[in-house]
C-alpha positions in Angstrom: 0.0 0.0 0.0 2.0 3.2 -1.1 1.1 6.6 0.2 -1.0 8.7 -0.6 0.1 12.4 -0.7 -3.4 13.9 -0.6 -4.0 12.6 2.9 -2.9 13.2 6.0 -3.6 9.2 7.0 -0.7 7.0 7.4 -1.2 4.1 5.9 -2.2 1.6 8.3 0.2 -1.2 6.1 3.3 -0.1 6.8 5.4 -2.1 4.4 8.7 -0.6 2.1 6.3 1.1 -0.4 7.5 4.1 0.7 11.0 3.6 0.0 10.4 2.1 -3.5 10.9 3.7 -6.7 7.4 4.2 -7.2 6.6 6.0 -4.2 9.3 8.2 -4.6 7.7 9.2 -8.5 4.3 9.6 -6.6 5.6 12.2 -4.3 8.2 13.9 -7.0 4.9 14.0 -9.4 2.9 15.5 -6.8 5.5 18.2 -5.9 5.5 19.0 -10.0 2.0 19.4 -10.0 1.6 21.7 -6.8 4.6 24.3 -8.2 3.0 24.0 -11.9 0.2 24.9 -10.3 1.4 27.5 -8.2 3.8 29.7 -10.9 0.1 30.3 -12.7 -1.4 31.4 -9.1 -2.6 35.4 -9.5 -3.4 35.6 -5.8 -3.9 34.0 -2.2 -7.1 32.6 -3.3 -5.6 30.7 -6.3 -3.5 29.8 -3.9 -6.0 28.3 -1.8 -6.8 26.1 -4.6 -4.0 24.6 -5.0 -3.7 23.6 -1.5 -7.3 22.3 -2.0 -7.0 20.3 -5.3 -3.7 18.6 -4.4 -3.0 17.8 -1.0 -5.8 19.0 0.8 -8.4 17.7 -1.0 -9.9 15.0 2.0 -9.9 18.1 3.8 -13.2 19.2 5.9 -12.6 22.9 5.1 -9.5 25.5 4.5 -9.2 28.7 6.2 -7.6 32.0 5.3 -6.3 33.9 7.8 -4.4 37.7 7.3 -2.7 39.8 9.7 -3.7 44.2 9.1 -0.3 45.8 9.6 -1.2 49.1 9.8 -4.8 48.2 11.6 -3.0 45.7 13.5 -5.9 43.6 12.8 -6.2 39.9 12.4 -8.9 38.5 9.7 -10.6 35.8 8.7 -10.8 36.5 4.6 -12.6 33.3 3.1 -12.8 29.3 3.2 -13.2 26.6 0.7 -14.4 23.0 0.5 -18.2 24.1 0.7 -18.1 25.5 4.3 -21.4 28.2 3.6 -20.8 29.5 7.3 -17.1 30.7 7.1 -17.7 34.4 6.4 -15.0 36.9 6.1 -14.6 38.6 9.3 -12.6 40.0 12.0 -11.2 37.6 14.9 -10.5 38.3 17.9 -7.1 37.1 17.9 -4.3 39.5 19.3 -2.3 41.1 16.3 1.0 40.2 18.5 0.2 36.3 18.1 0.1 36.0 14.5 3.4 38.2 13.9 5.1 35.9 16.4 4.2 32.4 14.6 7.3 30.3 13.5 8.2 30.5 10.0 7.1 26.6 9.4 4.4 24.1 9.0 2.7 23.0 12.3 1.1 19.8 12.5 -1.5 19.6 15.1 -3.0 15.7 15.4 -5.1 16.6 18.0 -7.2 19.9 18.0 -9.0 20.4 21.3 -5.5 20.0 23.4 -3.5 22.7 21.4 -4.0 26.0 23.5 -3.2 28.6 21.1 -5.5 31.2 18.7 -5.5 29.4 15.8 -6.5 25.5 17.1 -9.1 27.2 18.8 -10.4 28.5 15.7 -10.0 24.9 13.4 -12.1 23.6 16.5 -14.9 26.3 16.5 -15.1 25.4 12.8 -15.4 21.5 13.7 -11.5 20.3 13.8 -10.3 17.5 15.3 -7.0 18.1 13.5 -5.1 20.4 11.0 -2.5 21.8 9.5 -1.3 25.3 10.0 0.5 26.9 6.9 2.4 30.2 7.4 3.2 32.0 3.9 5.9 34.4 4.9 7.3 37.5 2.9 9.8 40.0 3.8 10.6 38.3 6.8 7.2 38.6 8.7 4.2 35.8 8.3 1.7 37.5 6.1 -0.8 34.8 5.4 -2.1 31.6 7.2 -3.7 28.6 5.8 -5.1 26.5 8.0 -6.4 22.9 6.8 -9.1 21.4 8.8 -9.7 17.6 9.3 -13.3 16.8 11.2 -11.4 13.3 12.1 -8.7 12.7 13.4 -5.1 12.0 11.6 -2.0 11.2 11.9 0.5 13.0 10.0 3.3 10.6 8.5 6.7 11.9 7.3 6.2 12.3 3.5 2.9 14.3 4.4 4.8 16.9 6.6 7.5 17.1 3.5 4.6 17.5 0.9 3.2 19.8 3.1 6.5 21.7 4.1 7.4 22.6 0.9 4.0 23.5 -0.5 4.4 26.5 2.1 8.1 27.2 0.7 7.1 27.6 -2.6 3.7 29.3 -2.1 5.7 31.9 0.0 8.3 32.5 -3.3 4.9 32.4 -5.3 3.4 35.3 -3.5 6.3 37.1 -3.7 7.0 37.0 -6.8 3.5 38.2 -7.1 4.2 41.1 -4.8 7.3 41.7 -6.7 5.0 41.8 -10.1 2.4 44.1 -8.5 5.4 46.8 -7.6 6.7 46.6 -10.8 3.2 47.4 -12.4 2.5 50.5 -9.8 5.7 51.4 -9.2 6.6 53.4 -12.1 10.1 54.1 -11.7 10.5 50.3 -9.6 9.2 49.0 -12.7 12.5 48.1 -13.9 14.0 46.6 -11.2 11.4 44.2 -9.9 11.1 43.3 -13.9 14.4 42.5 -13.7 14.2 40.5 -10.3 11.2 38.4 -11.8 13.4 37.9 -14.9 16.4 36.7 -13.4 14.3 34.3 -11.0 13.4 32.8 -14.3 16.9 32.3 -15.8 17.1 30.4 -12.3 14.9 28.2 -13.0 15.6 27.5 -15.9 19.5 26.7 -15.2 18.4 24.3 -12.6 17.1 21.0 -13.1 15.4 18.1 -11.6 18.4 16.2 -11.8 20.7 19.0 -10.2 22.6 18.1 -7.3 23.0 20.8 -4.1 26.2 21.8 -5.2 24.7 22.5 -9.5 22.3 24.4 -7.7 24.2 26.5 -5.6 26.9 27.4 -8.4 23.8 28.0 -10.9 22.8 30.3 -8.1 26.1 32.2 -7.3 26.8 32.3 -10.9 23.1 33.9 -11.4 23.6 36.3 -8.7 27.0 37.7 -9.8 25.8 38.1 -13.3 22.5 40.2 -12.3 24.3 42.9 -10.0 27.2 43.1 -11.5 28.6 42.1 -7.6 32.4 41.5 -7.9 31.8 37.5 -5.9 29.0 35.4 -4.4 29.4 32.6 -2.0 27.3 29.9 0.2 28.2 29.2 3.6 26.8 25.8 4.7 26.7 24.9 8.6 27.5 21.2 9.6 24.6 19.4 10.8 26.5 19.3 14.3 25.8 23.3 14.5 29.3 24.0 15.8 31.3 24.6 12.2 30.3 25.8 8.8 32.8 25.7 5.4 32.6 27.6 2.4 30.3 25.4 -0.1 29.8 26.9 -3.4 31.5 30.2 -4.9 31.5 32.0 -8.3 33.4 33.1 -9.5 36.1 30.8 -8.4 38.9 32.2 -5.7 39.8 29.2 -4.2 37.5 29.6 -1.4 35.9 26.5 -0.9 36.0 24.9 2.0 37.4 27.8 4.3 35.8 27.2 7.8 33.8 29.8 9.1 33.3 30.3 12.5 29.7 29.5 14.1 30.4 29.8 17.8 30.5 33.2 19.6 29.8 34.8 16.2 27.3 37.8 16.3 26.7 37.4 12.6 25.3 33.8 12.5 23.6 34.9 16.2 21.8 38.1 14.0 20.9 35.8 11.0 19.1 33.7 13.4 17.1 36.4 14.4 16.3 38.0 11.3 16.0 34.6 9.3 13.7 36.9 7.2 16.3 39.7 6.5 19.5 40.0 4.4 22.0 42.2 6.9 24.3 44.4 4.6 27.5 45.6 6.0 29.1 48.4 4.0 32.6 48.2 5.7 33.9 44.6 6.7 36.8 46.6 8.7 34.3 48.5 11.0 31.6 46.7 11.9 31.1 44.9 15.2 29.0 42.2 13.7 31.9 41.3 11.6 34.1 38.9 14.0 38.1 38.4 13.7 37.3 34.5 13.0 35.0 36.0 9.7 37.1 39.0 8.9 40.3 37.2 8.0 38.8 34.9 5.1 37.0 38.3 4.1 40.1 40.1 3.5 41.7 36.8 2.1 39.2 37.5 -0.2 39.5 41.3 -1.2 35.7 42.0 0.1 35.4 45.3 1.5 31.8 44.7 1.5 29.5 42.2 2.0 25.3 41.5 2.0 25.0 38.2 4.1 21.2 36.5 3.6 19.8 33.5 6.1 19.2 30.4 4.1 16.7 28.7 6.2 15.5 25.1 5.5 12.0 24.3 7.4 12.5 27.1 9.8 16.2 26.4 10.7 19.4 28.6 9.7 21.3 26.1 7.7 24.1 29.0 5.9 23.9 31.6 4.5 24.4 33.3 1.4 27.1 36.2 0.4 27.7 39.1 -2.2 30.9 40.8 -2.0 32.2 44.1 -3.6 36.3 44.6 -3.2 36.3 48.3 -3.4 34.5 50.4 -0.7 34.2 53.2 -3.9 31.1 51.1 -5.3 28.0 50.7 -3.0 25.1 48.3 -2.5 21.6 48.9 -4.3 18.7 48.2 -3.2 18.4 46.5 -6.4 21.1 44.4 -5.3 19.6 43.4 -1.9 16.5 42.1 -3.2 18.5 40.3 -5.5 20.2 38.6 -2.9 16.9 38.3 -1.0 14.7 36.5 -3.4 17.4 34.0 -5.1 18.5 32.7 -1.6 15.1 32.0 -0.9 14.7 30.3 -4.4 18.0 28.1 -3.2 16.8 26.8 -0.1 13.7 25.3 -2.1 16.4 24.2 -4.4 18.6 22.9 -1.1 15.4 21.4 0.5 14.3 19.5 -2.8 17.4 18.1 -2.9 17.9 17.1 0.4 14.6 15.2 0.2 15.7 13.3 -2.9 18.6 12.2 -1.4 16.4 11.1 1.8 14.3 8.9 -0.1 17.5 7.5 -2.5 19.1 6.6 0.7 15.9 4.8 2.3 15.3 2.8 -1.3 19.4 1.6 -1.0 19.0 0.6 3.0 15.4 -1.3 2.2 17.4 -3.5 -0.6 20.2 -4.2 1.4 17.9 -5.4 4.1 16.2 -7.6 1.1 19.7 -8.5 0.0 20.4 -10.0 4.2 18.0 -11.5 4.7 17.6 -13.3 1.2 21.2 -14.2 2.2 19.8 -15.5 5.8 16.9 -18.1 3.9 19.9 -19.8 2.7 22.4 -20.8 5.9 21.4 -23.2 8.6 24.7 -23.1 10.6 25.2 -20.8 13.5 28.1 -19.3 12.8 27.5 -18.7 9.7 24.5 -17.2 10.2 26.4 -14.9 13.2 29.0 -14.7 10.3 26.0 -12.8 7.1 24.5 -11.0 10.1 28.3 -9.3 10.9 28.9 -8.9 7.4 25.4 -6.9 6.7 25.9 -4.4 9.6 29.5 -3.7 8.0 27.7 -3.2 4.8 25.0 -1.1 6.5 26.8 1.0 8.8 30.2 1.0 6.2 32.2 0.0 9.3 35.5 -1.0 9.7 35.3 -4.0 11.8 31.3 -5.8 13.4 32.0 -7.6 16.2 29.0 -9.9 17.8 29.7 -11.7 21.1 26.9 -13.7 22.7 26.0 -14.6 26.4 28.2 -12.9 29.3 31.6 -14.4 28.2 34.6 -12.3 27.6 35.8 -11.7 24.2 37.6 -14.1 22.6 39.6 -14.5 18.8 36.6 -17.0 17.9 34.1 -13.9 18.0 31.9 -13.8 14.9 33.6 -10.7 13.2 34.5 -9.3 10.0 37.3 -6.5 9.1 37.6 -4.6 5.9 41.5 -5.4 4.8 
């Protein structure tokens, strides 16, 4: 029984469908039909749609919630899936609580024993779970689906991933639409969020389904460089260990790669983390406090003078960042040149995340047939040790070990141990 992307349901067989081939075209064609979907989507309520024609569509109703900044009001704008008594209104939900959501998807399996604003409000509308979407722009949540269930579910894995980046590329989608709607009204902006829109598209179309994290992030330094005329670009990755992060990707090339960048004690990482939403632009790499010795030696390694530095968050989390450099203190950032950072770093973490889940679901195919491969090995011995002897050999495979040891009852180790050692 393979899953089922529209649902939230895990499947109650839980076999290695999930890991096969198959399963792993079911949720790659779901994700090309939700972003071919989306990059025709005019507005929030085409938006909406989407959500409700693709993986929502068990749902028992989809709300629309909006945050007033300048009447710091919080509204309930529409809702789909025939609910005639969702009407658009205001809620009386504290301005403060909406602006303070996390940047990511929240999966709430039971309704009635979350005690915040918004379960309260998927219960009042007859929820016994759902999903809360936040669709973020300019650093600040502007928009809020919520997906209501009127039974109960559990979310499985590749649901939160479908789920997860649906929000990432709805939030590029709107704005890109924000960026279109400038340009049209903006009269002299017109050109600049033109060109923004136009590079996004050279982007995409240098980038591939096939395209590993590293094609993506040169496509994207390489993109970058080539639209402001900056004199370098680079991406910072941090180690999943949170304590070290290397130079990862750079165009053009100056020998940078794999420079370690401090993490630790550094007030630029501890800012980005703050203002995930916000690209921080220093103008002088030689006076600025945020700039820490550890940082400022690769800099002048470099020749930068100065730098815009953008988050790249991944599901909420700071995972890098992404740098433009100018070596002469006599040219000066744009904002032209900001929002170009802003908008093709948040292109590359949908890039970075896409990948990443790829190479989950790669890696869970290979372990399920080398489990197959075992234990097809297993049916075939009958003698002790040499079924002591497959079952050392398989973890080594597994675990890519350099020696499996397997000692049974409480004696002490001795040379006749089942064990197997890579020469």
């Amino acid at each position: 029984m393979t899953h089922d992307p529209r649902t939230g349901d895990a499947p109650d067989n839980q076999d290695h469908s999930a890991t096969t081939p198959s399963a792993v075209l079911d949720v790659v064609q779901t994700l090309y039909t939700i972003n071919q979907h989306l990059t025709k989507a005019e507005n929030i309520h085409a938006i909406l749609m989407v959500l409700q024609g693709t993986l929502a569509m068990d749902a028992a109703t989809l709300l629309h919630i909006t945050s007033d900044r300048i009447s710091r009001a919080v509204l309930l704008q529409e809702g789909l899936a025939g609910d005639e008594s969702i009407t658009a209104r205001k809620l009386d939900i504290p301005y403060e609580h909406i602006t303070a959501l996390p940047q990511t998807v929240t999966f709430v399996d039971v309704s009635d024993k979350a005690a915040d604003d918004i379960s309260a409000l998927a219960v009042k509308h007859g929820g016994h779970s759902h999903i809360v979407i936040p669709l973020a722009d300019q650093g600040r949540v502007a928009d809020i689906l919520v997906v209501v269930y009127k039974t109960q579910r559990a979310f499985d894995p590749p649901t939160r991933q479908l789920y997860e980046m649906f929000a990432n590329q709805a939030s590029m989608t709107m704005q890109n639409r924000r960026l279109l709607r400038e340009s049209q009204t903006g009269g002299i902006d017109y050109e600049r969020q033109f060109h923004v829109l136009e590079t996004l598209n050279l982007l995409a179309n240098s980038v591939g389904v096939d395209t590993d994290e590293a094609g993506a992030m040169l496509a994207t330094m390489k993109t970058l460089v080539e639209a402001t005329g900056a004199d370098h670009a680079g991406t910072v990755l941090i180690e999943p260990d949170g304590k070290s992060a290397f130079v990862r990707s750079e165009y053009p090339d100056q020998g940078a790669i794999g420079v370690p960048i401090a993490v630790e004690s550094n007030p630029l990482i501890d800012l980005l983390r703050q203002e995930m939403g916000r690209p921080i632009l220093i103008e002088d790499i030689e006076h600025d406090q945020l700039i820490s010795p550890e940082v400022l030696e690769p800099l002048r390694a470099l020749g930068a003078k100065s730098v815009i530095i953008a988050p790249l968050t991944v599901g909420g989390e700071l995972i890098g960042s992404v740098g433009l450099d100018l070596y002469t203190l006599e040219r000066k950032f744009t904002p032209d040149m900001v929002e170009m950072v802003d908008a093709l770093t948040s292109q590359l973490a949908i890039y970075v995340q896409d990948v990443r889940q790829r190479r989950v679901e790669a890696l869970r195919f290979e372990q399920t047939e080398m489990i197959d491969h075992v234990i097809n090995r297993f049916r075939t011995l009958n003698l002790v040790d040499s079924l002591l002897l497959e079952a050392a050999r398989g973890l080594q495979e597994m675990m890519n070990a350099k020696r499996v040891a397997i000692r049974l009852g409480d004696t002490p180790m001795t040379p006749v141990d089942q064990e197997v050692s890579q020469a």
